[in-house]
C-alpha positions in Angstrom: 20.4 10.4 38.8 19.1 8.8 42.2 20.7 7.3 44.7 18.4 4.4 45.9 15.5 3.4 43.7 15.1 -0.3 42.3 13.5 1.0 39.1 17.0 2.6 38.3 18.4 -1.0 37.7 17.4 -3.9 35.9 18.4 -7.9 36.6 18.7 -9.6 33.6 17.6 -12.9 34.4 19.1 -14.4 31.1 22.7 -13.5 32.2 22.8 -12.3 35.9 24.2 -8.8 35.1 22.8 -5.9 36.8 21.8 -3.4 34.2 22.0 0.7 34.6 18.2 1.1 33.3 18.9 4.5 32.1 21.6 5.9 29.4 24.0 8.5 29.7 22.1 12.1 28.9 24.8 13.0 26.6 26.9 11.6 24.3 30.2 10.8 25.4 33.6 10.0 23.5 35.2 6.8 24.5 38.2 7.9 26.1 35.3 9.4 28.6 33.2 6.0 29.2 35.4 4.5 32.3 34.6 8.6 33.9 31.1 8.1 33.6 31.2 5.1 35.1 32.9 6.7 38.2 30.4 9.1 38.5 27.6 6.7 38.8 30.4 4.8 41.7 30.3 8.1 43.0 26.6 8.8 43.2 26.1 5.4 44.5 23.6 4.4 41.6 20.6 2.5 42.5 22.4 1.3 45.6 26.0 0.1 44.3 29.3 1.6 43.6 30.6 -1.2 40.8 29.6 -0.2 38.2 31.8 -0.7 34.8 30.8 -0.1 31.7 30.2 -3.2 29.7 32.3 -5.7 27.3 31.1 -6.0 23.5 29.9 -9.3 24.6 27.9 -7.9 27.5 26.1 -5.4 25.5 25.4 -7.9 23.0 23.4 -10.1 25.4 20.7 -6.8 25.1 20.3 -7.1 21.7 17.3 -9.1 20.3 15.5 -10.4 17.5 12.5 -9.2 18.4 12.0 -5.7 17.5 9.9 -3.4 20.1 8.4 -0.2 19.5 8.4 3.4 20.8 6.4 6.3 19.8 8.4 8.6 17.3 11.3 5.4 16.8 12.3 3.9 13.7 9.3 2.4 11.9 11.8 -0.6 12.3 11.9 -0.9 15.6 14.0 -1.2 18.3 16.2 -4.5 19.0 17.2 -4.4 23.1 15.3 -6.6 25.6 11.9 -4.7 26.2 12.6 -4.0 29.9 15.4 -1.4 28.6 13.1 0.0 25.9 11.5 2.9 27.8 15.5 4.5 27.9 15.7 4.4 24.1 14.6 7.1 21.6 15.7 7.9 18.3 18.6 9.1 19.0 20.0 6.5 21.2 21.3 4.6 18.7 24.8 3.0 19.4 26.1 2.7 22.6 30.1 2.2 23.4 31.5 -0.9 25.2 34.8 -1.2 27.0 36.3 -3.3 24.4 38.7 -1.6 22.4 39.1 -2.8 18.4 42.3 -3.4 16.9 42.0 -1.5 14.2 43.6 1.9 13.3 43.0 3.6 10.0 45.4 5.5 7.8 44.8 8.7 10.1 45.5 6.7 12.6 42.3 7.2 14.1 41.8 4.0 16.7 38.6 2.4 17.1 36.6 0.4 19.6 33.2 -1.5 19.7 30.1 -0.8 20.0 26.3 -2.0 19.6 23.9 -0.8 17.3 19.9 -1.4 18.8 18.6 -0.3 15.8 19.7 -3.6 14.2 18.4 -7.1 14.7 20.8 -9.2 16.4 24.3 -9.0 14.5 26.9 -8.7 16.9 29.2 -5.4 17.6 30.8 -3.5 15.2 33.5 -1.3 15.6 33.9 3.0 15.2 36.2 6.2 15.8 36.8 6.5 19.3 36.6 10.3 18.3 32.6 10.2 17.7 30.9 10.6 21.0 28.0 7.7 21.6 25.4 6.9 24.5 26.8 4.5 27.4 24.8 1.9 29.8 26.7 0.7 32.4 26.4 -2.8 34.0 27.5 -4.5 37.1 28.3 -8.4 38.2 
């Protein structure tokens, strides 16, 4: 990750939030997001040291209607504003938010929300805080 470069954020002029235009390299498990944001605060990320990752409503506002398309994606499409697409592949799927769901399972396994880009438009869902996803951090 760099330190200073203007092409490693993105404004969304829609909202006002300051987006992280690259994802996490790994997969991370959600009791790990609010570390990963620390360590782009840390590296001083494209020139700040607030960043957060985002609520499900946040995330959200990346989600489209409009489908955009990558060699080797989903012959469906991606659905996140296009100035994000270049970060997305196959495999970057669903990406965690800081909201946690309240739901618990009979394992008691506890969930929290995330968004799906491969889908049109249709709001967060929730999953296992136990399954490791991408993260894309944001900043007011």
């Amino acid at each position: 990750m760099s330190k200073k470069r203007s092409e490693d954020v993105w404004l969304d002029p829609e909202t006002g939030l300051m987006w992280q235009t690259a994802t996490s390299d790994n997969k991370i498990g959600w009791k790990d997001v609010d570390r990963y944001a620390e360590q782009l605060n840390q590296l001083n990320y494209g020139g700040y040291s607030d960043w957060r990752v985002p609520t499900r409503f946040e995330l959200e506002t990346l989600n489209t209607v409009k489908p955009c398309f990558i060699k080797g994606g989903p012959s469906s499409g991606i659905f996140i504003k296009e100035p994000l697409l270049h970060s997305m592949d196959f495999d970057h799927q669903s990406f965690w938010t800081s909201s946690q769901a309240d739901e618990i399972d009979g394992e008691r396994r506890a969930r929290a929300f995330l968004v799906n880009f491969f889908s049109a438009k249709n709001g967060a869902h929730s999953g296992y805080t136990c399954y490791p996803k991408y993260v894309r951090c944001v900043r007011d």
